[in-house]
VMD Tcl script that draws the C-alpha trace (Angstrom):
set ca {
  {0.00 0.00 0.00}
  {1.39 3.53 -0.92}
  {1.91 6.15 1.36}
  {-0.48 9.20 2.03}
  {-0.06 12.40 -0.30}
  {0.87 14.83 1.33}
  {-1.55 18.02 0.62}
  {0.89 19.66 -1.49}
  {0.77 16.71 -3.83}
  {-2.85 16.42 -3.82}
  {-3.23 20.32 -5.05}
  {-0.80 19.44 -7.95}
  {-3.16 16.55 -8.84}
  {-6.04 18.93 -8.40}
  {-4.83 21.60 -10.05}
  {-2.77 20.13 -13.32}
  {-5.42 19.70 -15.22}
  {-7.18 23.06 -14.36}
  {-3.74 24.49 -15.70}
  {-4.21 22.35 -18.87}
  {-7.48 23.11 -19.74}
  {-7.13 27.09 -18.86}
  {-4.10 26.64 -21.75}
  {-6.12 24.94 -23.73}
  {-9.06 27.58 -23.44}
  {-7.24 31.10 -23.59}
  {-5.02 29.56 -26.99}
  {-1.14 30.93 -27.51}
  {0.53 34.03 -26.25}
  {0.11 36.56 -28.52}
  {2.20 39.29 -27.27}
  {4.96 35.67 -27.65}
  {6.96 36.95 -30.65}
  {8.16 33.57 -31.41}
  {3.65 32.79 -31.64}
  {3.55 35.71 -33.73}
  {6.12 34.12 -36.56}
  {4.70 30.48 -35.98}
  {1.10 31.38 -36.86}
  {2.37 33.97 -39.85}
  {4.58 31.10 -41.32}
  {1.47 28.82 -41.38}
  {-0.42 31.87 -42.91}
  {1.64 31.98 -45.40}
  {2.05 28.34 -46.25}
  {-1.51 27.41 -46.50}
  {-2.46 30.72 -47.86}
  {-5.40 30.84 -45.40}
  {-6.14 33.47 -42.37}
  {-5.08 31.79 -39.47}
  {-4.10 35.14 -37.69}
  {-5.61 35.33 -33.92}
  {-8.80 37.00 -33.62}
  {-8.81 40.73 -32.36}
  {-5.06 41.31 -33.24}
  {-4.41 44.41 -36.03}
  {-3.45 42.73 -38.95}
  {-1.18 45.82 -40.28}
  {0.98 44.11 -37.03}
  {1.39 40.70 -38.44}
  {3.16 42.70 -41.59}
  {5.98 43.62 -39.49}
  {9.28 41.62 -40.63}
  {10.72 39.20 -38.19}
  {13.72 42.03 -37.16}
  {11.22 44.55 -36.80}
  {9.05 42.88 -34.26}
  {12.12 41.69 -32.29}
  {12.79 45.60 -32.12}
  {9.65 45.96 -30.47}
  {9.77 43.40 -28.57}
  {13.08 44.56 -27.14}
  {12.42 47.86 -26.79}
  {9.26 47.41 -24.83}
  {10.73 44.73 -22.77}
  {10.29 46.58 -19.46}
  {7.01 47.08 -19.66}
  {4.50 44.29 -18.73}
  {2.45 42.93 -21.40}
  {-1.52 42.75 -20.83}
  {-1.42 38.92 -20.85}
  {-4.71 37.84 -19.95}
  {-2.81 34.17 -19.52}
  {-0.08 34.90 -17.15}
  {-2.69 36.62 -14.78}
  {-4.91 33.43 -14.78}
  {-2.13 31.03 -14.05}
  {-0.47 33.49 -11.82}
  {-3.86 32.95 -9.87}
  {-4.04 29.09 -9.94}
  {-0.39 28.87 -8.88}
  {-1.43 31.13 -6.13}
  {-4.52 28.53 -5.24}
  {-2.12 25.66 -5.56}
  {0.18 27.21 -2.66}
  {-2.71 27.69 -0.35}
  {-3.84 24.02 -0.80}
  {-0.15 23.15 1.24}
  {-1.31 25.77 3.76}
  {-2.60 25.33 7.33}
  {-5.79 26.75 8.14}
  {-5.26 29.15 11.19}
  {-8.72 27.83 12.79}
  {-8.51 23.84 13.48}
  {-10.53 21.78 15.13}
  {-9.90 20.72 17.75}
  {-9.17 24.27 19.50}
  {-10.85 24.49 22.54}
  {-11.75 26.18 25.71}
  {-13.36 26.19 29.10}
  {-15.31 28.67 30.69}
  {-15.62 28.89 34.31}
  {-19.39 30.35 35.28}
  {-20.63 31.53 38.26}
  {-23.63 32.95 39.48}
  {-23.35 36.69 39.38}
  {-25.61 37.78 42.46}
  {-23.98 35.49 44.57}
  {-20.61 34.68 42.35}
  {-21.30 31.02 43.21}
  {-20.07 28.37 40.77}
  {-22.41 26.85 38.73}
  {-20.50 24.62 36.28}
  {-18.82 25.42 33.19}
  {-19.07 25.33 29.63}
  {-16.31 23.95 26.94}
  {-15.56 25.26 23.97}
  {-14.48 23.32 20.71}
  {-13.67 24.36 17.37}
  {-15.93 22.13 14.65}
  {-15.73 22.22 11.57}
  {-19.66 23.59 11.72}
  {-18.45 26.69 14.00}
  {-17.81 26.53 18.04}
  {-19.78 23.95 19.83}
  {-20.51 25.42 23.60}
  {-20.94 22.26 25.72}
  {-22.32 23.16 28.86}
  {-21.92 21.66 32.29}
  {-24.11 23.65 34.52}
  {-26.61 23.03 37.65}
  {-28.71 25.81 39.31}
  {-30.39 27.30 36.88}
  {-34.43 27.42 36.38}
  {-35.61 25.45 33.87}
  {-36.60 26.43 29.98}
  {-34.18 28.26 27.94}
  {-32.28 30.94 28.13}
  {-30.29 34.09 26.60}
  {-27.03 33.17 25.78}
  {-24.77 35.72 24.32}
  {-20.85 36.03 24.41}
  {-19.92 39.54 25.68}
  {-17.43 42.51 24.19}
  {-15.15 42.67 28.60}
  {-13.60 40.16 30.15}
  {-15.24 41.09 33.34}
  {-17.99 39.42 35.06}
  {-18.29 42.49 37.90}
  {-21.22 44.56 38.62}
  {-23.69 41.95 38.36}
  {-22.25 41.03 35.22}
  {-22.88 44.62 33.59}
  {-19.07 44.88 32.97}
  {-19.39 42.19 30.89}
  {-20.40 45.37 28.21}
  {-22.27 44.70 25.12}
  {-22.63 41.52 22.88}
  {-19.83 41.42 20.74}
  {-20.47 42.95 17.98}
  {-16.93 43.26 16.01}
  {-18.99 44.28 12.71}
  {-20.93 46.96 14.71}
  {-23.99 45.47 12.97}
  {-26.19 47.26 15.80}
  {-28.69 44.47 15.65}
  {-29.55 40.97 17.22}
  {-30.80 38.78 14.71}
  {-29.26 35.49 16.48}
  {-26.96 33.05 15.47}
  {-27.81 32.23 12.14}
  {-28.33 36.41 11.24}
  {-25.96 39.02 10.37}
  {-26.07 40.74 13.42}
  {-23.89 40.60 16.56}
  {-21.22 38.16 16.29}
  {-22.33 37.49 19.82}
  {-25.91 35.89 19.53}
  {-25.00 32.77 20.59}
  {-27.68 29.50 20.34}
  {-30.54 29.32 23.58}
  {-29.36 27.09 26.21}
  {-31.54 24.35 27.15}
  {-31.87 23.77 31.04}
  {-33.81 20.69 32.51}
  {-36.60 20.29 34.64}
  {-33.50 19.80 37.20}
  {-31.89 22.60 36.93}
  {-28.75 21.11 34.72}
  {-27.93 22.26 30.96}
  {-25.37 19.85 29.27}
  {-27.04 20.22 25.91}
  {-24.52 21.06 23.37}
  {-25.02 23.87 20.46}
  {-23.16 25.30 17.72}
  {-22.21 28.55 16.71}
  {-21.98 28.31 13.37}
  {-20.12 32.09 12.67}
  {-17.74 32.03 15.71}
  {-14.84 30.70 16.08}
  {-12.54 29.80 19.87}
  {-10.56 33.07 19.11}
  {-13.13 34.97 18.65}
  {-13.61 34.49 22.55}
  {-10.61 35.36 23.15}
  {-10.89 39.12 25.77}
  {-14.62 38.07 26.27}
  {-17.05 36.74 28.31}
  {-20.07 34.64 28.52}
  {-23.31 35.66 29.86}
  {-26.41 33.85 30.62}
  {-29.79 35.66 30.91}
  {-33.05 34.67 33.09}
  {-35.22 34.45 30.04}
  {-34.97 33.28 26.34}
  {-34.14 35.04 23.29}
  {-35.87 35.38 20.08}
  {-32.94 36.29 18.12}
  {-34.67 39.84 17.69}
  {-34.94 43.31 18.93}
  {-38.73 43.50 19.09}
  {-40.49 43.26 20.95}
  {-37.68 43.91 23.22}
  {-34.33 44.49 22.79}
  {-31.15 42.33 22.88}
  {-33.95 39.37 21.90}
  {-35.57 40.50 25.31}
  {-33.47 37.70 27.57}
  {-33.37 40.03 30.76}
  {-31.48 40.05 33.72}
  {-27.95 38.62 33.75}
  {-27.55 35.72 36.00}
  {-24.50 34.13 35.27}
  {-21.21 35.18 33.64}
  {-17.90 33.87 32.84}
  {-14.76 35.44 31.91}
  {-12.83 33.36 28.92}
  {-9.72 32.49 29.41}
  {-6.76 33.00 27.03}
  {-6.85 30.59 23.79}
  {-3.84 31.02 22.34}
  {-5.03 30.78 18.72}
}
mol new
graphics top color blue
foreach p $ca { graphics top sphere $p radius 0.5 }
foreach p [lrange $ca 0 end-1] q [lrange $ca 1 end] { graphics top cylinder $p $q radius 0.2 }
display resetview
């Protein structure tokens, strides 16, 4: 059995063909001056009009020393070729396939909440990379039971009642709550669940944020739902903050 490819070999199987048909499609250089004399020797030999389309023909009646003048003199200025920019492009494509992407999963991170009346613990909540967004996995007791606001925050402070916790983070400054599957705050994060026992160890998934994002942050949980809106009330009308949690440093 053969080895693995690496991903650098698997973009060059990817992308050689791509490179052969865009060849194929955009036809010869014709700024080339060794093109030019090619298709003017055929020309002339089959006595047909085989010229590329769009070119002047008053060019192709330059002699062979001529258009090596020409080509000499403008040497130092870039020709428009419509080719080189293409494959310039792909080539680029083909180095990022080799590349690491800067978010993995596998990232992760635990949050440490506590009540913020009291500042009792009540649990925490991990945070994973997916490859779906960041999956908040909560391990919490004491709260009352339905579901509940659950927003990160722009502070890494969980003080005043969790009011220093600021706004939801909002890095677009959107100015709306539309929830997590909107294009508002960056912030809305999914309802959490919480049993008939108090406990929420339901998972959900962010699917726009990512671990760093939390990074300076914190998490807040509110005493009532959200409707990922701002009507009737605002903020998708969650109220009071009863739990926080300040995010410790990722390192991604």
């Amino acid at each position: 059995m053969g080895s693995a490819r690496t991903p650098v070999q698997t973009g060059v199987r990817f992308w050689r063909p791509v490179l052969h048909a865009c060849t194929l499609f955009i036809g010869p250089d014709e700024h080339d001056p060794a093109t030019f004399r090619a298709v003017e020797r055929l020309r002339t030999q089959s006595g047909t009009d085989t010229r590329p389309s769009g070119v002047n023909a008053a060019f192709y009646q330059i002699n062979t020393a001529r258009l090596e003048d020409r080509v000499t003199a403008q040497r130092e200025i870039p020709p428009r070729n419509i080719r080189g920019t293409i494959l310039g492009a792909l080539v680029l494509g083909l180095g990022l396939v080799g590349c690491d992407d800067p978010v993995s999963p596998g990232d992760s991170v635990v949050v440490e909440m506590s009540e913020t009346a009291s500042g009792v613990s009540i649990g925490s909540i991990r945070v994973e990379q997916t490859a779906d967004g960041a999956r908040f996995t909560p391990n919490l007791t004491g709260l009352t039971p339905g579901e509940h606001g659950f927003h990160l925050h722009e502070n890494p402070s969980c003080g005043m009642a969790g009011q220093d916790a600021g706004s939801h983070y909002d890095p677009q400054n959107t100015g709306r709550h539309e929830g997590p599957y909107g294009n508002g705050h960056l912030g809305a994060l999914p309802r959490l669940s919480v049993n008939s026992s108090g406990a929420a160890t339901t998972p959900v998934v962010a699917p726009r944020v990512r671990v760093r994002d939390l990074d300076g942050r914190s998490l807040i949980i509110h005493a009532g739902g959200d409707n990922y809106s701002d009507t009737p009330a605002p903020l998708g009308g969650g109220g009071a903050r009863v739990a926080c949690g300040v995010v410790p440093a990722t390192g991604t």
